[in-house]
Every structure is written in structure tokens, then in C-alpha cells.
C-alpha positions as CSV (number, residue, x, y, z in Angstrom):
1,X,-49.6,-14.8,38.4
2,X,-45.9,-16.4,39.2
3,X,-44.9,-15.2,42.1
4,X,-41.2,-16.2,42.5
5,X,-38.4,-14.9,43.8
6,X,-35.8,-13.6,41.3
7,X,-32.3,-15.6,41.4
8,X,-30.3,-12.9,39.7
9,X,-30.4,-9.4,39.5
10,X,-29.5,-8.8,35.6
11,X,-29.3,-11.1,33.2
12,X,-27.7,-9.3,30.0
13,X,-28.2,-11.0,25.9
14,X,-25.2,-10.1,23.9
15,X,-21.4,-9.5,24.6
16,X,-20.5,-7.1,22.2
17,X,-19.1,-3.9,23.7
18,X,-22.9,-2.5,24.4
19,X,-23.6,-6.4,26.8
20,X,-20.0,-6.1,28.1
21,X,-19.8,-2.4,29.2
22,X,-22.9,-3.2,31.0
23,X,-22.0,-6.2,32.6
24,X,-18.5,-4.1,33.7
25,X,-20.8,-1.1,34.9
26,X,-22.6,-3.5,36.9
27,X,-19.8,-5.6,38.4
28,X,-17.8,-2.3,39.0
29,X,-20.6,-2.4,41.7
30,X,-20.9,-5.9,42.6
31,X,-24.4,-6.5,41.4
32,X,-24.5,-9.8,40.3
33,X,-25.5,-10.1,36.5
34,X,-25.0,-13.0,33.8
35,X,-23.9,-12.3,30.1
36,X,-25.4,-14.5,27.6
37,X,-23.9,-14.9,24.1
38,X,-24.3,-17.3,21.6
39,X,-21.5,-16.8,19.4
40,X,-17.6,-16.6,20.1
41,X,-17.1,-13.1,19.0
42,X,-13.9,-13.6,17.4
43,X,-13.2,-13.1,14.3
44,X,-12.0,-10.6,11.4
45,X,-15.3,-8.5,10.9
46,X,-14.2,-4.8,11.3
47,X,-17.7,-3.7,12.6
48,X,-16.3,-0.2,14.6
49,X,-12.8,1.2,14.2
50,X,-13.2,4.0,16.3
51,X,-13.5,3.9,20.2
52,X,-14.2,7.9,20.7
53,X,-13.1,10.3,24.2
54,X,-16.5,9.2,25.5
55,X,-16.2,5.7,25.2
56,X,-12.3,5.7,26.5
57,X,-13.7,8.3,29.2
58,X,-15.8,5.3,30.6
59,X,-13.0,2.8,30.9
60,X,-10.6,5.8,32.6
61,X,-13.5,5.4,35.4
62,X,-13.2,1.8,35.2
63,X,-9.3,1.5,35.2
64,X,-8.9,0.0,31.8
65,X,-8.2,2.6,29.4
66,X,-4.2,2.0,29.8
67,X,-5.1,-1.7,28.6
68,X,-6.8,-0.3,25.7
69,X,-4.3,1.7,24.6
70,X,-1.8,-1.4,25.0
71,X,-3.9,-3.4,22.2
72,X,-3.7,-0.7,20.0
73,X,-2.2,-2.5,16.7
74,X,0.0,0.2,15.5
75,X,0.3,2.7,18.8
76,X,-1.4,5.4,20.1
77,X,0.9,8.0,18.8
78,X,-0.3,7.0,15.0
79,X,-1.9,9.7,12.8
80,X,-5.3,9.4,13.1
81,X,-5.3,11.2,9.2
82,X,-8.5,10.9,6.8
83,X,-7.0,11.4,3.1
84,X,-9.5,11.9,0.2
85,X,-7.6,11.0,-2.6
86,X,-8.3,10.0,-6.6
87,X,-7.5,6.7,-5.5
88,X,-4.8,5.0,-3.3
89,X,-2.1,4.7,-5.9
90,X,-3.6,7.9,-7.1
91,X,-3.4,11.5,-6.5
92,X,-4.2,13.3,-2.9
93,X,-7.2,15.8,-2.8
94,X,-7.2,17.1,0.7
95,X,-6.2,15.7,4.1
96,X,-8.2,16.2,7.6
97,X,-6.1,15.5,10.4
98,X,-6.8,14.1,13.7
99,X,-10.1,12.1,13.4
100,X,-12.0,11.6,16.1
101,X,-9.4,13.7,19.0
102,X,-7.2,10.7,18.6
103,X,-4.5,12.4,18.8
104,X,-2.7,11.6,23.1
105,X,-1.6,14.8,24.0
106,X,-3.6,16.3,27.2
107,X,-6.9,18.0,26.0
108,X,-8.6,20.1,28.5
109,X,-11.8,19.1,27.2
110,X,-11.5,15.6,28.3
111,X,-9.5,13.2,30.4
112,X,-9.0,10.8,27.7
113,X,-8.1,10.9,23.8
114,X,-9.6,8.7,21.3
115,X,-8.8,5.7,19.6
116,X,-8.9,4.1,16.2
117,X,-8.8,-0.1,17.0
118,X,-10.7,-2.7,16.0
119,X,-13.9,-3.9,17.6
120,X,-13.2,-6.9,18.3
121,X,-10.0,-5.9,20.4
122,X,-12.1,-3.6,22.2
123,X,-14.1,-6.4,22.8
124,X,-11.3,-8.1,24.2
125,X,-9.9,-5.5,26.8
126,X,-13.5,-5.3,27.8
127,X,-14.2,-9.3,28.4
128,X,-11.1,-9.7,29.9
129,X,-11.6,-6.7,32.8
130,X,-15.3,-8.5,32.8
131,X,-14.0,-11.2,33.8
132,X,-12.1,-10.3,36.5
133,X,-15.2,-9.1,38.4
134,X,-17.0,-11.3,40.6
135,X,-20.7,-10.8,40.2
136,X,-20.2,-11.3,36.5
137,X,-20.4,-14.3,35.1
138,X,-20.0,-14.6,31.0
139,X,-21.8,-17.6,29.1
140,X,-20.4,-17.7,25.5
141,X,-21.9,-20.5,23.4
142,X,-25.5,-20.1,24.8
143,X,-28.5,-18.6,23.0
144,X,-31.2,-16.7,24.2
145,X,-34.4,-18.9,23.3
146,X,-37.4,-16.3,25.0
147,X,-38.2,-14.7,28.4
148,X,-41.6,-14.1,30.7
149,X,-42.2,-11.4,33.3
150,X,-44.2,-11.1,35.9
151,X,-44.9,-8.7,39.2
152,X,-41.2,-9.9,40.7
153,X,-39.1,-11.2,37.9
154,X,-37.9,-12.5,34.0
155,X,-38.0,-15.8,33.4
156,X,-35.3,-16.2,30.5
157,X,-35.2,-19.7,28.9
158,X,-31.3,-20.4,27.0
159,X,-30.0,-23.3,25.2
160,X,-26.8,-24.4,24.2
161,X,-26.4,-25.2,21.0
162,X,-23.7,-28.0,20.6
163,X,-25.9,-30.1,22.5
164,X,-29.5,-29.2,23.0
165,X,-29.2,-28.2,26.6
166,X,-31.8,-26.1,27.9
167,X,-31.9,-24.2,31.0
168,X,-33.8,-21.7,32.8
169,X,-32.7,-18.3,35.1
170,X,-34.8,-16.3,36.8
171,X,-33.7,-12.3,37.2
172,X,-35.1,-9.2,38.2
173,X,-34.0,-7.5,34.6
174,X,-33.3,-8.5,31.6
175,X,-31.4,-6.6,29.2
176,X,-31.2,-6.8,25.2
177,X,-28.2,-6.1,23.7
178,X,-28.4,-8.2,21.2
179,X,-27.7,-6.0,18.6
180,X,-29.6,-5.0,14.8
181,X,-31.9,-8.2,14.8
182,X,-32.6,-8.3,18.0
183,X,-34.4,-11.3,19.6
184,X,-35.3,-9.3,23.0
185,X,-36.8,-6.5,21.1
186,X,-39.3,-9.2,19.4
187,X,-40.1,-10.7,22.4
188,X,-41.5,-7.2,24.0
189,X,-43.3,-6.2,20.8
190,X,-40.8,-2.8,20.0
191,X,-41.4,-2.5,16.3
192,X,-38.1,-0.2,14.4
193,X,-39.7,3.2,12.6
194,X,-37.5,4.9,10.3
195,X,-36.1,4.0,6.9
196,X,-34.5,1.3,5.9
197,X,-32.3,0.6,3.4
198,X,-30.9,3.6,2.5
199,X,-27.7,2.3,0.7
200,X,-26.5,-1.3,0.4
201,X,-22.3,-1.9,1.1
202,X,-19.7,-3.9,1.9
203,X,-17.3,-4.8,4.0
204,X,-14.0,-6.8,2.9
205,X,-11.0,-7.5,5.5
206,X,-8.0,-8.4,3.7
207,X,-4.0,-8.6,4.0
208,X,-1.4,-7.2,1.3
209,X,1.7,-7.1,2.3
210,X,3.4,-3.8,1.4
211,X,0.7,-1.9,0.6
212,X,1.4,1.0,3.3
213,X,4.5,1.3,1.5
214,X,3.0,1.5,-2.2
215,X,1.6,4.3,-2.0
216,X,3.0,8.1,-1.4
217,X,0.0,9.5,0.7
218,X,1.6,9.0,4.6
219,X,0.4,6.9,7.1
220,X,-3.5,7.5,7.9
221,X,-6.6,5.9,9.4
222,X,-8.6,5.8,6.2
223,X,-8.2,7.0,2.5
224,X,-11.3,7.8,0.5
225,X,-11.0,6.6,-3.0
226,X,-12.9,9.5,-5.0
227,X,-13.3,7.4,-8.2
228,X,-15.8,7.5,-10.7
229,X,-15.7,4.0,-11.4
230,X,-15.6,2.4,-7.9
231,X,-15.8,4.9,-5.2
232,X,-14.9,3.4,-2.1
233,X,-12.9,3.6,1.3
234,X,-9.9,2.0,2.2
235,X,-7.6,1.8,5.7
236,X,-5.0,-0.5,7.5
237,X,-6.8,-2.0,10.5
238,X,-4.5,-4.4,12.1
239,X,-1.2,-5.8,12.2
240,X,0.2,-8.4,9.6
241,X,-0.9,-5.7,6.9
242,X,-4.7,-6.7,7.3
243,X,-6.5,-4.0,5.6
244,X,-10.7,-3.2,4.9
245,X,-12.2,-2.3,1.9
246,X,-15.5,-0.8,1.7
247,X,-17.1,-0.3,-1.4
248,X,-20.1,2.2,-1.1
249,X,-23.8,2.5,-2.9
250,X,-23.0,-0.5,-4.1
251,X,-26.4,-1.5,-6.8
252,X,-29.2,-4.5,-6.0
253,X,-28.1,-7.4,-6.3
254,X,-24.5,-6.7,-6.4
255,X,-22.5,-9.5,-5.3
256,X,-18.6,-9.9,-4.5
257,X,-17.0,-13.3,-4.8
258,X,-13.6,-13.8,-3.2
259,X,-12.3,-13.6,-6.4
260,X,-13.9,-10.1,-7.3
261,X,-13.2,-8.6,-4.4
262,X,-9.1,-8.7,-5.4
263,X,-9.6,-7.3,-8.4
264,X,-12.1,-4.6,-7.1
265,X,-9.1,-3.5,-4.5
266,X,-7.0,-3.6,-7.5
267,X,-8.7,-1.8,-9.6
268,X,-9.8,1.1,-7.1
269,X,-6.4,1.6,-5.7
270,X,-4.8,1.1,-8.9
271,X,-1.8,-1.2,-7.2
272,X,-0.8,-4.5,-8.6
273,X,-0.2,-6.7,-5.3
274,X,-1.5,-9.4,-4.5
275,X,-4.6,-9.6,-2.6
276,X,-5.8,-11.9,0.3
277,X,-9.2,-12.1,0.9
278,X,-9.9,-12.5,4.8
279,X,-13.8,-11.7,5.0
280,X,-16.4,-10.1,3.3
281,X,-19.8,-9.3,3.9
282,X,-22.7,-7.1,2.6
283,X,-24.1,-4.2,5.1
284,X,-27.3,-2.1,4.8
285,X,-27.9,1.3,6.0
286,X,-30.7,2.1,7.5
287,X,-32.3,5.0,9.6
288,X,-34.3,2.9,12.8
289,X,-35.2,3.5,16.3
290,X,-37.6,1.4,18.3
291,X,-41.1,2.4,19.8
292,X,-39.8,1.6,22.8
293,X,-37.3,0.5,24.8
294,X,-38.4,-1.2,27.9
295,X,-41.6,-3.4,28.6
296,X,-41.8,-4.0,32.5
297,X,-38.5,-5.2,33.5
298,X,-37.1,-6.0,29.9
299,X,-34.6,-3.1,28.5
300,X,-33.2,-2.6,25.3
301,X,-29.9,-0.9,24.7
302,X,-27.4,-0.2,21.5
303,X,-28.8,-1.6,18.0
304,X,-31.0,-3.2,19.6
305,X,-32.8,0.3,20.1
306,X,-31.4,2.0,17.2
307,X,-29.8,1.9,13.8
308,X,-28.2,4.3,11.6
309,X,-25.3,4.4,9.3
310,X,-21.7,4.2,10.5
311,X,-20.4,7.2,8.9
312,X,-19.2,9.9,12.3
313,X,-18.2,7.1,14.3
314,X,-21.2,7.0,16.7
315,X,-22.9,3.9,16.8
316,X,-21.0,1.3,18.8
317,X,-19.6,4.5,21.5
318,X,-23.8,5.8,21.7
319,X,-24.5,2.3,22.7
320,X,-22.1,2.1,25.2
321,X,-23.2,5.4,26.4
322,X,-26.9,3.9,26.9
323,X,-25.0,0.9,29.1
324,X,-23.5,3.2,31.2
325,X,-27.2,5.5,31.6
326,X,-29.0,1.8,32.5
327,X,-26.2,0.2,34.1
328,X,-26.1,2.9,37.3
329,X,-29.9,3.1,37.6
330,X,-30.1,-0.5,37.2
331,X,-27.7,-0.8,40.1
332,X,-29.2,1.9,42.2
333,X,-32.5,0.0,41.5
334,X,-31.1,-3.2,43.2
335,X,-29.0,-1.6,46.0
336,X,-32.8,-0.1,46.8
337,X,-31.7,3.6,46.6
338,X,-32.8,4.3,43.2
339,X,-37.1,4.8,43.0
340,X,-38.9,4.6,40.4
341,X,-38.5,7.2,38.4
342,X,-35.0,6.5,38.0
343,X,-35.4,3.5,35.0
344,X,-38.4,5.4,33.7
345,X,-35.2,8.6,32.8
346,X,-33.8,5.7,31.3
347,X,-35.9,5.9,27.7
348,X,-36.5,9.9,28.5
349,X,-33.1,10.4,28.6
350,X,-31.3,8.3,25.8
351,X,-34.0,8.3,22.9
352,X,-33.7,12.4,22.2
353,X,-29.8,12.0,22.1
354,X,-30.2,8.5,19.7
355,X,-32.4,11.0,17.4
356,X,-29.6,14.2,17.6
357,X,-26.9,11.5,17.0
358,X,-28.8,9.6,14.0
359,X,-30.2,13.1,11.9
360,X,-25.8,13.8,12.0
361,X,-24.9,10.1,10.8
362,X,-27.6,10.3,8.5
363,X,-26.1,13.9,7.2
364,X,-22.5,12.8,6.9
365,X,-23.9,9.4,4.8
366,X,-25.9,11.7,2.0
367,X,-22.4,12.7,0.6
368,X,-20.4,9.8,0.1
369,X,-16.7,9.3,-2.5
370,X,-19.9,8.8,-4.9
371,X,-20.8,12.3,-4.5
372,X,-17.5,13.8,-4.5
373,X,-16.0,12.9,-8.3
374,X,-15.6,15.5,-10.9
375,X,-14.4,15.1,-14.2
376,X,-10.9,15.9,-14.6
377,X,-9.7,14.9,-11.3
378,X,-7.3,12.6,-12.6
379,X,-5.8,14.8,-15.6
380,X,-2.3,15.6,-15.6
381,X,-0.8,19.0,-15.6
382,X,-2.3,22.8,-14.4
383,X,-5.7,22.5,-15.4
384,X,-5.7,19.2,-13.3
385,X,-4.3,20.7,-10.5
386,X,-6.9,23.2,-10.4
387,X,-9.8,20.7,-10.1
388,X,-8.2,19.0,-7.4
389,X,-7.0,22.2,-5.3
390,X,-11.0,23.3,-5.7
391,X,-12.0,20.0,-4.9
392,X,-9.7,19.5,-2.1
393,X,-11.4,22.5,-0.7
394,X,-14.6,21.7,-0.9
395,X,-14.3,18.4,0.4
396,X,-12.6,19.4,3.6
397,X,-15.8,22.0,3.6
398,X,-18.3,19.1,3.6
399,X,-16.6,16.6,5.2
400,X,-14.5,17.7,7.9
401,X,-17.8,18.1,10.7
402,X,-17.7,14.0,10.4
403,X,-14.6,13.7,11.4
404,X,-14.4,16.5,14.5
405,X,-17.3,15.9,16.2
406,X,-17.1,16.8,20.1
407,X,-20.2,19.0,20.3
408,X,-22.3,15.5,19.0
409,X,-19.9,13.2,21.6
410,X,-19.6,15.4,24.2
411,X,-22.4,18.3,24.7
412,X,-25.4,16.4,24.5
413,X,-27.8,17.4,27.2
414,X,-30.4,15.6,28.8
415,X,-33.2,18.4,28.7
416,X,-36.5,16.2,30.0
417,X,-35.3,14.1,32.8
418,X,-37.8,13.0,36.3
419,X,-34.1,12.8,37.4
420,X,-32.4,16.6,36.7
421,X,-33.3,19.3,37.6
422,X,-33.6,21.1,34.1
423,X,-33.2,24.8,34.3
424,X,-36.0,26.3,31.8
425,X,-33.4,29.1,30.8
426,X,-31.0,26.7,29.3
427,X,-28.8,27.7,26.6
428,X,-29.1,25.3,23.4
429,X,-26.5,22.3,23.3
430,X,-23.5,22.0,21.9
431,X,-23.5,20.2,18.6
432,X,-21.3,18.9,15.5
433,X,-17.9,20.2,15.7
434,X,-18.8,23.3,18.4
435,X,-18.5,21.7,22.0
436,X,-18.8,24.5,24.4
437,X,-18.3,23.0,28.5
438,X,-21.3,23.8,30.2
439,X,-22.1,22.8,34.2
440,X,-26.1,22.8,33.2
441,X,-27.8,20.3,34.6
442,X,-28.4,18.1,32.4
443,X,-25.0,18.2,30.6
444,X,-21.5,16.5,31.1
445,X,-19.7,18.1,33.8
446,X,-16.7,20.1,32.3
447,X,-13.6,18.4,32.4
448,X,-10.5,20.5,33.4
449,X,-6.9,19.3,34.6
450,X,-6.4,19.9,38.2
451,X,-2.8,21.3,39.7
452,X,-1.4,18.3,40.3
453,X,-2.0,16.6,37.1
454,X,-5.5,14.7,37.7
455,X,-8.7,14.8,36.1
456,X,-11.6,16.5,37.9
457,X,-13.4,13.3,36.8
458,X,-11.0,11.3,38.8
459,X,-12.4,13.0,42.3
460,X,-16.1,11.8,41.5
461,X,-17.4,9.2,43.6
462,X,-19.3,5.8,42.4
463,X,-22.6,7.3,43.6
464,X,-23.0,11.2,43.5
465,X,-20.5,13.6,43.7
466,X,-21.2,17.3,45.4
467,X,-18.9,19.7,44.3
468,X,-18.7,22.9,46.7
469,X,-17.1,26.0,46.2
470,X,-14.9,26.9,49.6
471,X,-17.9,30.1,50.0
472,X,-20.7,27.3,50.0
473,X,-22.6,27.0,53.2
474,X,-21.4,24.0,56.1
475,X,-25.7,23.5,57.1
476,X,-26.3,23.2,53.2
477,X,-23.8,20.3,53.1
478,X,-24.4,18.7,56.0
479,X,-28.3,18.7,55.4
480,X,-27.7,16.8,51.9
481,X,-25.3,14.5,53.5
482,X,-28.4,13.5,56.4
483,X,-30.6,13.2,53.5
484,X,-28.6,11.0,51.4
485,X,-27.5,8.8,54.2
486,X,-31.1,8.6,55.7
487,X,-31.9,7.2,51.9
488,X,-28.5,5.2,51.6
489,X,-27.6,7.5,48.3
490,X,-24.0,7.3,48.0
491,X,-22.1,10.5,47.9
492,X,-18.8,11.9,47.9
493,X,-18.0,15.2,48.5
494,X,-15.5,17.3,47.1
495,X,-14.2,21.4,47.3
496,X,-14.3,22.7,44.3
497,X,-10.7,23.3,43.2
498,X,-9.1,26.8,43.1
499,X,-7.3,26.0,39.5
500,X,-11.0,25.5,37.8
501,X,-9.1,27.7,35.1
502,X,-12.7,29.4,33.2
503,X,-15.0,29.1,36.4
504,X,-16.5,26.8,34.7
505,X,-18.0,25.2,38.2
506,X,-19.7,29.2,39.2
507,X,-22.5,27.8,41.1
508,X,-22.0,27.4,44.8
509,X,-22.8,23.8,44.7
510,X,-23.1,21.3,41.7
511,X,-23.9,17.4,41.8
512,X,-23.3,15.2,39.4
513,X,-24.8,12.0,39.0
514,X,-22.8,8.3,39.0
515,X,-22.5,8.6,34.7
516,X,-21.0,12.4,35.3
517,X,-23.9,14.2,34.0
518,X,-25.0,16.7,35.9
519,X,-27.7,17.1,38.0
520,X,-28.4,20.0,39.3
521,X,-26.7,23.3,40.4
522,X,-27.6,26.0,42.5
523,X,-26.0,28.5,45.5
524,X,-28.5,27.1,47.8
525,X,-29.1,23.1,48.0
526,X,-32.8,22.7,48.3
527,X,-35.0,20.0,49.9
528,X,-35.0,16.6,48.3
529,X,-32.5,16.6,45.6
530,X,-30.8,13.8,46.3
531,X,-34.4,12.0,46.4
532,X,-35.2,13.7,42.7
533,X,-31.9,12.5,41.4
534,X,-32.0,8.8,43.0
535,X,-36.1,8.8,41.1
536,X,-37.9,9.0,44.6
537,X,-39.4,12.5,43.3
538,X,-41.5,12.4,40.0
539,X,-41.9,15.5,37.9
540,X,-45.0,17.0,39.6
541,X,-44.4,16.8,42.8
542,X,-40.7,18.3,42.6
543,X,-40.2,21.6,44.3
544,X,-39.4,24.6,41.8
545,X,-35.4,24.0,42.1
């Protein structure tokens, strides 16, 4: 068997926001890594709109939310309104406000709001902070050709296309994020269970110039055209009056030409403007999630893991959520204060969540504009305003979990974890619209705003954070600070603050891990639990906590 030494830590296939936000949480602490992408990512394709609390959360930690913010093509302070309407240049049916918590003011749930932008300028705030670190190193224009393990290290084989060049790396860990057709996930054999093909779309970018102004509905993030004939939804998504249209259910062998695709958006908004076709492209929904996610030293993360229709918002913030779980464990791995029980969490912890999160994208897709139309919603006069009140109502009934959704972003708990230590009384999670702050381990430390205008989450250290109410005992503190410096576990330690307005912090002590997830609480710290949350201490053998 090859024995060589491994050249670089991490080697990372795919720079979309998944390979990026990995590469960031890696650099953020110097671990040298090397992004390989094959294509330019540039480009009109809408892929995500919505960059959720979570997702903007993570670059608060890593000093970059401010820059998103700044790409933001028509400010932060723009309504962040769904509007279900008979059509664009049609009548309104009911109006949900505030999509996604995108709204700026201060939130004590969560340092940071969310955002509706485009993908690919995401993608840019996050390549350009990527490349301002300097263990990371991004290769655009390369492919990913295959990859062989051994006992010390990946073997991963690239070319470059322009030319034929091929070259070799060797790493400790390679990473697919490589996104729904995954070439990594072939290579280790993960087969996708589930069902696919559940409804076939499209996607079409476009610009018309004036169309915000031809219609009487207000500004919004997306209008859902309830129409019996083309039921559809519609949104402005960049400057220079670029818009998407996305017809939905869309039959078998339905195919849009340039040409069509005008007179589609003409005919479903029912406004005569002319229509510039930017890109288009067909989209299936699916229900997947891989057998595994990790052979040896080879990890999957984001679509390459799991698929699931777009409808909530989840997808493209859930993977970044799994680069930030494998990112710190990878890292801890290679600083050599991470054991081994700390990648195994990494599968243990993520797939439950991917399942929780994909059963509520799945609900929110079975009722689509199709589902929504009945007869009369377009007829003048009282008995058409009837329909349309009724109808109003029961849309914003059905529809308004998928657009207020901080029990599904943040109160997921990890409940089996070699890494926490789970308390077996543990209330259920929070989930759908119902987030309820919890300092379980296991769950997302509650955020609250401290005195003087900072986040709690602002106090927490790179490695783990203590937090220690001014009653908790000096030995118990100074014992876990022996142990983790015996280990080399970073940790920071902080007082609990007095202005902790709901107690939401009760224990004596609480520690959070790097990805602010708590690991375990207590009024007395116990032995080893630093070493359980670093993976030095499998399940077993842990002492009842």
C-alpha cells in the first residue's frame, strides 16, 4: 500500500458557496487547502436568492457579512414581500411580509438578518474574502478527473481543460462539493435514495425595462402568478431590471425556446413589454440523500449529499451549514486536537437535520400556484372579491410556514452526537415557524444582545467557548482549562453576562463548540469533556455527564 506523505491538508472540488465557505472555514484557521473548480462560475443562472440568518450568521464570524450586505442589488432595507396574486398585471390575493427575517432591524434571536441576493454575488463576496487568506489557494478552470486513498492520504488527479494538462496533489482530505451530479460521490460508491423527479421547471433570467413600475402590487421579492393557464413565479433579481421567471409542473417534454419564453412572461403577467431573454434552463425536483457521505478520508457536503426542491429557501444555506460542521473538525483533525470520533459526528450529525430540512421543502413543494387557482378569481365585481378575500386567506394559511421558517433554520438539534453530551430529558426541537432558544446541548446557543450593543456570539472564541455564571466554581474552571491545554483544545473563557435578559444561559457552566452549537451544560464540569467534545472519547466509554 502507498505510503506517502500527504502534501496538502484539504483539497476541496467545487467553488460554489458549499467549496468556498469551506475553504473560508479552513483558512479562517490557516490550514492550508486548495479549491478546485472547473468552471468560471459567472454568469446569469439564479440558482439561490435567499442567503438566510444562518448563513449571514457564519460570515458575521468571519467578518464579511457588512460586504454582503454592500452587494446587495437593491439594498438591505428592501421589502422582502411574497405577493400571491392572479397574475402580475393582475389582481392581489394576499401578501406575506418579511420572507425569510430579511427585514435589518436588531432581532434578539440572531445577530444577523437575512438576505434576498443572488447566488452568484454571494459567490462573489465569498471568493473574494477566500482569496485574501493565505492557506487557500483557488484553481478555477481545472477539473477534477478521480482520486485514490490510502492509510496516509488522497491522491486527486486534475486536468485543465484548455490544454490537456494534467497534474497530481496529494492531501490528507478530500472534499466533494461538487454539487447535484457529483463526480466525488461516484468515485466513493454513495448511491442517492429518495425520489426523483417529482416535478420538472424552469428557470428563465430576463431584463424588461419598467416592469417594476407596470404593475400596482409594491415592491416585493417574489409574486406568485395563481393562473390557471400558466401558474408560475415571478421576482426582480438584479439591477438593470433583470428579472426570473419560473414556470412550475411544467409537462414532459415541455420545451421553451427564446422566443416562447417572451410570450410565456407576457402572457402570465399579462403586460405588453418587451422581453429580453438572458438564460433559461430546465430544473428537476427531486427528493435524494446519499448512503453515505464519507469513504475513508473522502467527504461529501451540500448537493453532493442531498437534493430536494428549492421551495423554503434551504438548500444552498443547509450546505453551507454542513461546511461549517466539516470545516472545524476537519481543522481540529489537522491541528491534532480533534480524535477520532470527531469526523465520524460529522455524518451523525448532519444527515438527521438534511432529512428534517428535506420532509419541510418537500411539504412546501406539494402546493404549488398550480394548486392554488379557483374559478372566479379573476371576475370583476362582489362575488369576485369574495373568492379572492377567501382565497387570500387560505393561501396565507398554507403558505406562510415557507416563508417564516426559524424553528427549521435555527432550532435544529443535534440529538446523537460521539461529540455532545445529549441530555436524555431533552425537550423536542424547535421546528417550522416555532423557534424556541434553547442552551441544550446539542442545540444553537441562544443569541441575545449584550449591554453594550454586541452579540453574545461575538465573545466566542475560534475553538471552544466556556461560558460561566459569576456563582460557578474557580477549581471547575481551572481544571478544564489544564485539560484542554494538556490536549492543545483551544478555549476561550467568558462570564456569563448579567443582561442574559430570559436566563436563557441557567446552567452554571455551558460550552459551546467552534460552529456555536452547544455542547454540553451542567453546574458541575465533569472529567473529560473537553476530550468528548474534541472526539477523544467515543460513546461507550463516556462518563454519565
Amino acid at each position: 500500500m502507498n505510503k506517502r506523505k500527504a502534501q496538502q491538508p484539504v483539497v476541496i472540488i467545487g467553488a460554489g458557496p458549499v467549496g468556498l465557505s469551506l475553504a473560508i472555514e479552513l483558512g479562517m484557521r490557516s490550514i492550508d487547502c486548495i479549491v478546485i473548480e472547473r468552471n468560471d462560475r459567472v454568469g446569469l443562472a439564479p440558482r439561490a436568492k435567499t442567503t438566510n440568518v444562518r448563513t449571514r450568521t457564519h460570515l458575521r464570524r468571519w467578518g464579511i457579512a457588512d460586504r454582503l450586505a454592500e452587494a446587495s442589488p437593491f439594498g438591505v432595507d428592501y421589502p422582502s414581500d411574497v405577493f400571491f396574486v392572479t397574475r402580475l398585471g393582475g389582481r392581489l390575493l394576499t401578501r406575506i411580509p418579511n420572507a425569510s427575517n430579511c427585514a435589518p432591524a436588531p432581532n434578539p434571536l440572531y445577530p444577523e438578518h437575512g438576505q434576498w441576493i443572488p447566488q452568484y454575488k454571494l459567490e462573489e463576496v465569498l471568493r473574494a474574502h477566500a482569496e485574501t487568506l493565505p492557506s487557500v489557494q483557488l484553481r478555477f478552470g481545472t477539473e477534477f478527473v478521480t482520486a485514490s486513498q490510502d492509510d496516509e492520504g488522497v491522491t486527486v488527479r486534475t486536468r485543465i481543460p484548455v490544454n490537456g494538462e494534467e497534474a497530481e496533489i496529494r492531501c490528507a482530505h478530500l472534499v466533494g462539493a461538487d454539487g447535484a451530479r457529483s463526480a466525488v460521490r461516484g468515485l466513493i460508491g454513495a448511491g442517492m435514495r429518495g425520489a426523483s423527479g417529482i416535478s420538472r421547471n424552469y428557470n428563465i433570467v430576463f431584463r424588461a425595462p419598467g416592469l417594476a413600475e407596470a404593475h400596482r402590487h409594491g415592491p416585493g421579492i417574489m409574486y406568485w402568478q395563481v393562473d390557471q393557464a400558466l401558474p408560475s413565479l415571478i421576482g426582480p433579481m438584479d439591477r438593470d431590471d433583470i428579472w426570473f421567471f419560473m414556470p412550475t409542473r411544467l409537462p414532459k417534454g415541455f420545451t421553451i425556446s427564446d422566443d416562447q419564453a417572451a410570450a410565456l412572461i407576457r402572457d402570465a403577467t399579462g403586460i405588453d413589454l418587451p422581453y429580453e431573454i438572458l438564460s433559461r434552463d430546465e430544473w428537476v425536483a427531486s427528493r435524494l440523500i446519499a448512503d453515505r457521505y464519507r469513504a475513508g478520508r473522502i467527504f461529501l457536503a451540500g448537493d453532493a449529499c442531498h437534493l430536494h426542491p428549492p421551495f423554503g429557501g434551504f438548500g444552498m444555506n443547509m450546505g453551507v451549514s454542513d461546511a461549517v460542521d466539516l470545516g472545524w473538525k476537519l481543522a481540529a483533525t489537522l491541528e491534532g486536537w480533534g480524535g477520532p470520533a470527531l469526523l465520524e459526528s460529522y455524518e451523525i450529525e448532519r444527515r438527521p437535520i438534511h432529512e428534517q430540512v428535506m420532509d419541510a421543502a418537500v411539504a412546501n413543494h406539494s402546493v404549488l400556484s398550480n394548486d392554488l387557482w379557483h374559478d372566479g378569481l379573476e371576475e370583476e365585481g362582489p362575488a369576485g372579491d369574495l373568492i379572492r378575500r377567501e382565497m387570500g386567506r387560505r393561501i396565507a394559511e398554507i403558505k406562510a410556514g415557507e416563508f417564516h421558517t426559524l424553528g427549521t433554520v435555527l432550532g435544529y438539534c443535534y440529538r446523537a452526537s460521539p461529540v455532545i453530551a445529549v441530555e436524555p430529558d431533552a425537550v423536542p426541537p424547535s421546528t417550522g415557524q416555532d423557534y424556541r432558544p434553547s442552551s441544550q446541548p446539542g442545540c444553537l446557543a441562544p443569541h441575545f444582545w449584550m449591554a453594550d450593543g454586541r452579540s453574545i456570539y461575538d465573545r466566542f472564541g475560534p475553538g471552544l467557548t466556556l461560558i460561566a455564571r459569576p456563582d460557578a466554581a474557580l477549581d471547575d474552571i481551572a481544571r478544564l482549562k489544564a485539560e484542554a491545554g494538556g490536549r492543545g483544545i483551544p478555549l476561550e473563557i467568558i462570564e456569563a453576562p448579567a443582561d442574559d435578559p430570559a436566563g436563557l444561559y441557567g446552567a452554571r457552566f455551558t460550552l459551546v463548540r467552534p460552529d456555536q452549537h452547544v455542547g454540553w451544560r451542567g453546574d458541575m464540569i465533569p472529567e473529560s469533556i473537553a476530550a468528548k467534545l474534541a472526539g477523544w472519547i467515543v460513546p461507550e466509554d463516556t462518563p454519565d455527564l
